[in-house]
C-alpha positions as CSV (number, residue, x, y, z in Angstrom):
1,X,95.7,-21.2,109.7
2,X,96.4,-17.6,110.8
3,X,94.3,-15.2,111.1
4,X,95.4,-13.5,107.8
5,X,94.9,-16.0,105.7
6,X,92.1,-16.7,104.0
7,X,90.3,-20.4,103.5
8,X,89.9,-20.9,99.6
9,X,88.4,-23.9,100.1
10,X,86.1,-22.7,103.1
11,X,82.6,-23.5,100.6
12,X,83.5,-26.7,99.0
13,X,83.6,-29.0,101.4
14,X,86.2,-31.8,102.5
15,X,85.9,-34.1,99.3
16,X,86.0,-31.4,96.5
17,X,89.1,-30.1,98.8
18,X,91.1,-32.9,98.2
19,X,90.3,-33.4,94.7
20,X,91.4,-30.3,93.9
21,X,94.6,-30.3,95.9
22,X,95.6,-33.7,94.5
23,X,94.7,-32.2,90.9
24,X,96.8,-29.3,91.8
25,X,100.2,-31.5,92.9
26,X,99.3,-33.9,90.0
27,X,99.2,-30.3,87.3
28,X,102.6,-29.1,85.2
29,X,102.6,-25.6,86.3
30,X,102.5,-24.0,82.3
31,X,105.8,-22.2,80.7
32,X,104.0,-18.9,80.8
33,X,101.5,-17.3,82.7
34,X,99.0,-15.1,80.9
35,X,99.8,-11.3,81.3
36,X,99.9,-8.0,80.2
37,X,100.6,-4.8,81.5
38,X,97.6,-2.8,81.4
39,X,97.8,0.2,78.8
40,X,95.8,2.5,80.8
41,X,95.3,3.7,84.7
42,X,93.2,2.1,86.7
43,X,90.9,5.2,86.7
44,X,90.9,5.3,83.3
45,X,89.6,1.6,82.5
46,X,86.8,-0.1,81.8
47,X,86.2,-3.1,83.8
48,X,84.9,-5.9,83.3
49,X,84.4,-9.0,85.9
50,X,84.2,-12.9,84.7
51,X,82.7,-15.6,87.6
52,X,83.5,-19.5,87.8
53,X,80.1,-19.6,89.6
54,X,77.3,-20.5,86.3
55,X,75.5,-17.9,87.3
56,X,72.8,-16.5,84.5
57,X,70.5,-14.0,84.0
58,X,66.8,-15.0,84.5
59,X,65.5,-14.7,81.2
60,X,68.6,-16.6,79.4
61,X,69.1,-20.8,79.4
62,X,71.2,-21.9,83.0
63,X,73.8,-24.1,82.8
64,X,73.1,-27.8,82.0
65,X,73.4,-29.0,85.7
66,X,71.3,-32.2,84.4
67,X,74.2,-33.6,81.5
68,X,76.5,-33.0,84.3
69,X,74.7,-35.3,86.5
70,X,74.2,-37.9,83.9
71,X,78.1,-37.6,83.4
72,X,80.2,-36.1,86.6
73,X,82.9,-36.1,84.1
74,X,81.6,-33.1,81.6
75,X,81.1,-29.5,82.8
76,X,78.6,-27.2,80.6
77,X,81.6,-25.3,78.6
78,X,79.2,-22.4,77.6
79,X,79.1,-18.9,79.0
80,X,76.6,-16.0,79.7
81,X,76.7,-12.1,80.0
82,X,75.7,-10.7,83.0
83,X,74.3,-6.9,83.2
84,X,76.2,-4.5,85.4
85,X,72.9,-3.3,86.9
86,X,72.1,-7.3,88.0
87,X,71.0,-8.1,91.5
88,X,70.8,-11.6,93.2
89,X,66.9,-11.6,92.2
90,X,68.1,-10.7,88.5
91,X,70.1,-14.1,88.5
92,X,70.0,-18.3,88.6
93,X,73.1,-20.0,89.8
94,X,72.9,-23.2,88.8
95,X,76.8,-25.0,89.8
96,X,77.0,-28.7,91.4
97,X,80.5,-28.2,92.7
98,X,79.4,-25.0,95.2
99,X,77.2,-24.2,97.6
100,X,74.9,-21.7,95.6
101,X,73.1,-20.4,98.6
102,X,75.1,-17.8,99.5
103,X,75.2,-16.1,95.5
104,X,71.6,-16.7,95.5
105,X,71.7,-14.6,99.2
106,X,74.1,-12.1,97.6
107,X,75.2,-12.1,94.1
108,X,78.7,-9.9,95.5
109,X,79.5,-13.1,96.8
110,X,81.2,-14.5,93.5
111,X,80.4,-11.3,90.7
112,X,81.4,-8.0,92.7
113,X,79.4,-5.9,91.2
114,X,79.1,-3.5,93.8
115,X,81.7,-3.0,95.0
116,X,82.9,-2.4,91.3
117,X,80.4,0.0,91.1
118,X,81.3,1.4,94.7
119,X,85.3,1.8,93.1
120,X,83.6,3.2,89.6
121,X,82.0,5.7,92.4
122,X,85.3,6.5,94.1
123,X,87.3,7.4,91.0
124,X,89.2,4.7,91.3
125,X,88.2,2.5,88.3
126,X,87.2,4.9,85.3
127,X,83.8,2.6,84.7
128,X,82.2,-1.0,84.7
129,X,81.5,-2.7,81.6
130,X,77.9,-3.0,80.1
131,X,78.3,-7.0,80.8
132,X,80.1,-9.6,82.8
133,X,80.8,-12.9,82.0
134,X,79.9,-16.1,83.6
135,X,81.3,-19.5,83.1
136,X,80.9,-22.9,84.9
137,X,84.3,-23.5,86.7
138,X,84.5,-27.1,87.1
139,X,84.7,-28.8,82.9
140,X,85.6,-32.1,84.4
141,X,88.1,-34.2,81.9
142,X,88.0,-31.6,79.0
143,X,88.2,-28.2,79.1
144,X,88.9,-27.7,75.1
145,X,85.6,-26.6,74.5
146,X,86.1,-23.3,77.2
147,X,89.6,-23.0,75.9
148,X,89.1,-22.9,72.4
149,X,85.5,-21.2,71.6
150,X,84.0,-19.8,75.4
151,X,87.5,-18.5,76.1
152,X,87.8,-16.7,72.6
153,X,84.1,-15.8,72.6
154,X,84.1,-14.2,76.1
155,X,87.6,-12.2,74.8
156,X,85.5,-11.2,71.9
157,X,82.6,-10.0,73.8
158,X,84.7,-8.1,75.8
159,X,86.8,-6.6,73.0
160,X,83.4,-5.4,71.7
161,X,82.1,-3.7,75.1
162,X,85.7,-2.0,74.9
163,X,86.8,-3.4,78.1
164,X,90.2,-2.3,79.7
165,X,90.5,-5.0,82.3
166,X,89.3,-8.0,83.2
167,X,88.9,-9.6,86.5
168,X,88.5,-13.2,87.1
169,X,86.2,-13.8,90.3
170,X,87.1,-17.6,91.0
171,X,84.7,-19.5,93.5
């Protein structure tokens, strides 16, 4: 690996590597890829930031780590807004497939929030949402549930916090 490149696997460990990589080589790429051109400049848009990482606010339920562990085939399929304002001692991360220390050390780690806020502070992005999303990344076997209501529910949430752009923060 060069120097330039960066290890996207670098937190997951050897097994979780290979699943994904044979998951990936076993996937049909789909016919389209999601994507629009934005309708506004980047210093004109509200942002709004979306995490793999099931991280949650304090005071609202985690994700179900437990069903997961009574069936490594299932992935909680439910979501969670995140303030803009959150810190790593606002949050819980609660995701079997990561190591959650370092989110728990510094929540930038998988939700940028600051350095959002440091581009909102440059003029470079017009302003962060009022919320950001969470989901749980891995949903096993079936992911019809995140597709079908989180997905839209998310989109909704967003729609109604008059969000410009999205961005997804994968871990």
């Amino acid at each position: 690996m060069s120097d330039n490149q960066v290890d996207a696997f670098r937190f997951t460990g050897r097994l979780i590597k290979k699943i994904i990589l044979e998951a990936i080589d076993n996937t049909v790429p789909p016919a389209t890829i999601p994507w629009a051109i934005p309708a506004k400049a980047l210093a004109d848009s509200r942002v709004a930031l979306l995490t793999t990482a099931g991280i949650s606010m304090l005071d609202d339920a985690p994700f179900d780590m437990e069903a997961e562990r009574n069936n490594p085939v299932w992935g909680d399929p439910s979501w969670r807004k995140i303030r803009h304002d959150a810190t790593s001692a606002d949050v819980a991360v609660n995701h079997l497939h990561i190591d959650t220390d370092y989110i728990k050390n510094d929540i930038n780690v998988a939700l940028p929030l600051q350095p959002l806020a440091d581009l909102v502070a440059a003029g470079v992005v017009g302003s962060s949402a009022p919320n950001h999303y969470s989901i749980m990344g891995f949903q096993g076997e079936d992911s019809s549930t995140l597709e079908n209501v989180s997905g839209p529910e998310i989109a909704q949430a967003m729609h109604d916090d008059e969000v410009d752009l999205a961005i997804l923060a994968p871990v």
